[in-house]
N, C-alpha and C positions, 0 to 999 in steps of 0.2 A: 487534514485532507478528507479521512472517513467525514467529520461535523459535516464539511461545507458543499463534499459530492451528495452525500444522502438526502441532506435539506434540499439540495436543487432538486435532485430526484422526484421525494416526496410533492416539492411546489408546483412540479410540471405536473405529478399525477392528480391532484387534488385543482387546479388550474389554480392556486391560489400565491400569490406574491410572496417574497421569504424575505425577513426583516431579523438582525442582530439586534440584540440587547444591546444599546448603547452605554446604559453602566455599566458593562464588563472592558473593562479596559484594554481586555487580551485578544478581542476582538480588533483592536484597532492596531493591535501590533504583530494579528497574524494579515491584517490586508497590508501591511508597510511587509512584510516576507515576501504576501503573493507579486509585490509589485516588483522586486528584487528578484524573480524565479521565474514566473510564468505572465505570459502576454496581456491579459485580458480579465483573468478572472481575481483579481482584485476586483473588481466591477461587481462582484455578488455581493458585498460588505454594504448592504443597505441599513441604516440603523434607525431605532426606534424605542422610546423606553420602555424597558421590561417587557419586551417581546422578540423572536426569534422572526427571519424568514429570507427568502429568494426570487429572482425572478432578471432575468439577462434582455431586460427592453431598460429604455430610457424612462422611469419613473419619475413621481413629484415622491420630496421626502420629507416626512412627517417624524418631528422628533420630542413632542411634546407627546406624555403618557395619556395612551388612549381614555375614554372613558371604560369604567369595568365592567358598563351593561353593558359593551360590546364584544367584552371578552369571556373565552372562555378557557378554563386553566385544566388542562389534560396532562394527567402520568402517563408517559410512552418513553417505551424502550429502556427501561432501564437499567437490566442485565445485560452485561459487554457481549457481545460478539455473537448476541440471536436477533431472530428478524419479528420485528412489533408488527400487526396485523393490520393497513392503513383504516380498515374501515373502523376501528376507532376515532380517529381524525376525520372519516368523511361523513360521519353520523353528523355531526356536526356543524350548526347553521348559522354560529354565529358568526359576523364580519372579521373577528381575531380571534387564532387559536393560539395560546399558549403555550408550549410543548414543555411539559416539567422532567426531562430526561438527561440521564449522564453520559450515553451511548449512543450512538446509530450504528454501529459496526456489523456492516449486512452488505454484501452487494445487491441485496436484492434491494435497495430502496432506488437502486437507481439502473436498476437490471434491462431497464426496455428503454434505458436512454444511455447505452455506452458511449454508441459517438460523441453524442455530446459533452459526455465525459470527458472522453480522450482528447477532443477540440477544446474541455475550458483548460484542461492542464498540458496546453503546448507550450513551451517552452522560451523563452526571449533569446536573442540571438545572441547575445555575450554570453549566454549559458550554453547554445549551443555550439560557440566558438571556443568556450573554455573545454568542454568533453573530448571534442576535436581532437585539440590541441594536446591534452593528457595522450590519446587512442595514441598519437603519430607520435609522440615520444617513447611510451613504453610500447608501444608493439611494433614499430616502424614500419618495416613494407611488407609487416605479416597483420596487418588492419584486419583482413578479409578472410582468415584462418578460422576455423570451427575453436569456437570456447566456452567452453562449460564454466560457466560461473556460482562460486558459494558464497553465499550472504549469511555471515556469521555475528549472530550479537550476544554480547555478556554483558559487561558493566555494570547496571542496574538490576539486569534481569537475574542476577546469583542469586540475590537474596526472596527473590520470588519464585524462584525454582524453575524459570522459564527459560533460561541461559541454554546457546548451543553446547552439546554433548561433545567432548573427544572423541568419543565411540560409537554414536550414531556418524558424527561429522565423517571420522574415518573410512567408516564399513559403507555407509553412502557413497561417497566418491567413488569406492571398488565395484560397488554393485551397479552405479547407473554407467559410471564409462564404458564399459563394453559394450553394453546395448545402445548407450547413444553413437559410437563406431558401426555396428553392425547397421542402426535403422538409418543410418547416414552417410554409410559408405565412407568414414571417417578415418584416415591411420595415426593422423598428428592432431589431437585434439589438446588444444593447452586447456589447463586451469587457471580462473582467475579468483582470488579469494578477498571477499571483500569484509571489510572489520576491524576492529580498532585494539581489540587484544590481540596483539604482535606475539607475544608469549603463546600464546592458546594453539595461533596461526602457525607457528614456528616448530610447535610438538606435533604437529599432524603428520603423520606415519604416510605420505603420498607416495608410490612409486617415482622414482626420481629418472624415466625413462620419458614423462611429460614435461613438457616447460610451465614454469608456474609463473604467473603476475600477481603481486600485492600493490594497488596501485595506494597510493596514500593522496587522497583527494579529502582537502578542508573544507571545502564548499559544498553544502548539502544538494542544493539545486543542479549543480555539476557531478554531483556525485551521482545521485540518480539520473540523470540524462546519459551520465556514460553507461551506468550499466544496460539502460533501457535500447541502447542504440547497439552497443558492440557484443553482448552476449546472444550465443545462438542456444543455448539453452542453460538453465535455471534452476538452483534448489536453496530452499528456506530452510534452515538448520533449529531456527527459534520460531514456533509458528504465529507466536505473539506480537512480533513485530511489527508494528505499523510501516513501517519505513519498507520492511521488505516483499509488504505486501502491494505496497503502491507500485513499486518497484514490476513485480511481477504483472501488477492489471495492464499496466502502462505497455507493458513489452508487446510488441508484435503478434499478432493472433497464432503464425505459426512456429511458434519459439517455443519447444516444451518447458514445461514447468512441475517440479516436484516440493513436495513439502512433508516437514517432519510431520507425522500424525499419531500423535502423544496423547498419554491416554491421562491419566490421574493430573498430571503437573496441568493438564488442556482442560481440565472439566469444564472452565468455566465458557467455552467455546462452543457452540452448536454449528458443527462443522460443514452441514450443510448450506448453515446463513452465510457460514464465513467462508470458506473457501471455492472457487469456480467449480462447476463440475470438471471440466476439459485438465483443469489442477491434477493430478497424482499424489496420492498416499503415501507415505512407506512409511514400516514398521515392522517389528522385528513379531518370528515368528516360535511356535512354543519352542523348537531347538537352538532362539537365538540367530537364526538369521533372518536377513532382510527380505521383504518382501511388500507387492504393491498391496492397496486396499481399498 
């Protein structure tokens, strides 16, 4: 999702067409996802060999490698999660740019074209029929109740030091539920905790005075459509997470949103590229408690 929002981004700012590498195979097996998830934007998967790009008109398509006097082969963006400078890209006169990068992970590549954003990633209607369908079963005819939702990931993330904390997870939940009660005139606000270590989920020290939901949804596109649709506010426990970052752009403009802001285990993050301004901090302070930043 960061690859294919940032290249549109990029294509609309530079007015230049975006084309996939047709040798990458994973290309063609993330447009067969997009066509399984979301409406339309399968439609950016324009290919072409040994070159990247985008562009949401009806095109002719050219799949034979260009010639290399036409091309030009540009290092961008290659550190995760900072934002590359476009006029590098826009110095640039020849007919094909090459992009030699392992990252885009910036909103700002696509900062001054959100709508468009949130229009290529709307959702097909079995995926909206499937979230529905979850909402009305575990919450029944408490649909419309204030719920604070945690997006909690481990798994992979242990071994890179990026894994949600017990102890941030914990101390978070205490610290934002009252102020989310107070700035919302809230009395019954549930938790909803999304994530796939059940164990991790199951040791969190919650007041048990809240109703809590684990909803257990196998379907990624369903999964994120429910959260995107039925939480009224938001916290990121792993700030590495792709999944729970989409999750939060996607939400509703007045939906608060919080995020762990992690100091050494995040180096490699320039928290400015990466995270919304409107986003919230938190982070623990020299005595150990929480606080915004």
């Amino acid at each position: 999702m960061w690859r294919t929002a940032s290249l549109l981004g990029i294509g609309l700012t530079l007015n230049r067409t975006v084309y996939f590498d047709k040798t990458h195979y994973c290309y063609y097996q993330y447009k067969e996802k997009y066509k399984e998830i979301f409406n339309n934007s399968h439609q950016i998967f324009k290919f072409m060999a040994s070159i990247y790009f985008i562009k949401l008109i009806k095109i002719k398509i050219y799949l034979q490698k260009p010639n290399p006097k036409f091309v030009k082969n540009v290092v961008f963006a290659g550190p995760c999660c900072k934002f590359a400078d476009l006029h590098i890209l826009n110095k640039s006169k020849e007919a094909i740019i090459k992009i030699k990068g392992n990252y885009l992970q910036s909103y700002k590549y696509f900062n001054n074209y959100i709508g468009e954003i949130k229009e290529f990633y709307k959702f097909k209607e079995n995926i909206q029929k499937g979230g529905e369908l979850i909402a009305k079963k575990l919450f029944g005819n408490g649909t419309k109740g204030f719920k604070f939702c945690v997006h909690i990931r481990r798994g992979d993330f242990i071994k890179i030091g990026q894994a949600s904390k017990k102890q941030f997870t914990n101390k978070a939940i205490n610290f934002l539920i009252p102020k989310l009660e107070k700035k919302f005139n809230q009395k019954n606000i549930s938790i909803v905790l999304f994530g796939k270590d059940k164990n991790f989920i199951n040791e969190l020290e919650i007041d048990k005075k809240y109703k809590i939901y684990m909803p257990e949804i196998n379907n990624s596109g369903v999964n994120m459509y429910f959260a995107i649709n039925y939480c009224n506010s938001y916290l990121i426990t792993a700030s590495s997470s792709t999944f729970a970052w989409w999750i939060g752009f996607l939400m509703p403009e007045e939906v608060p949103i919080f995020y762990y802001n992690c100091h050494l285990e995040c180096i490699h993050i320039k928290k400015k590229d990466y995270f919304l301004p409107k986003w919230k901090g938190i982070n623990y302070n020299y005595l150990g408690k929480l606080k915004f930043v």
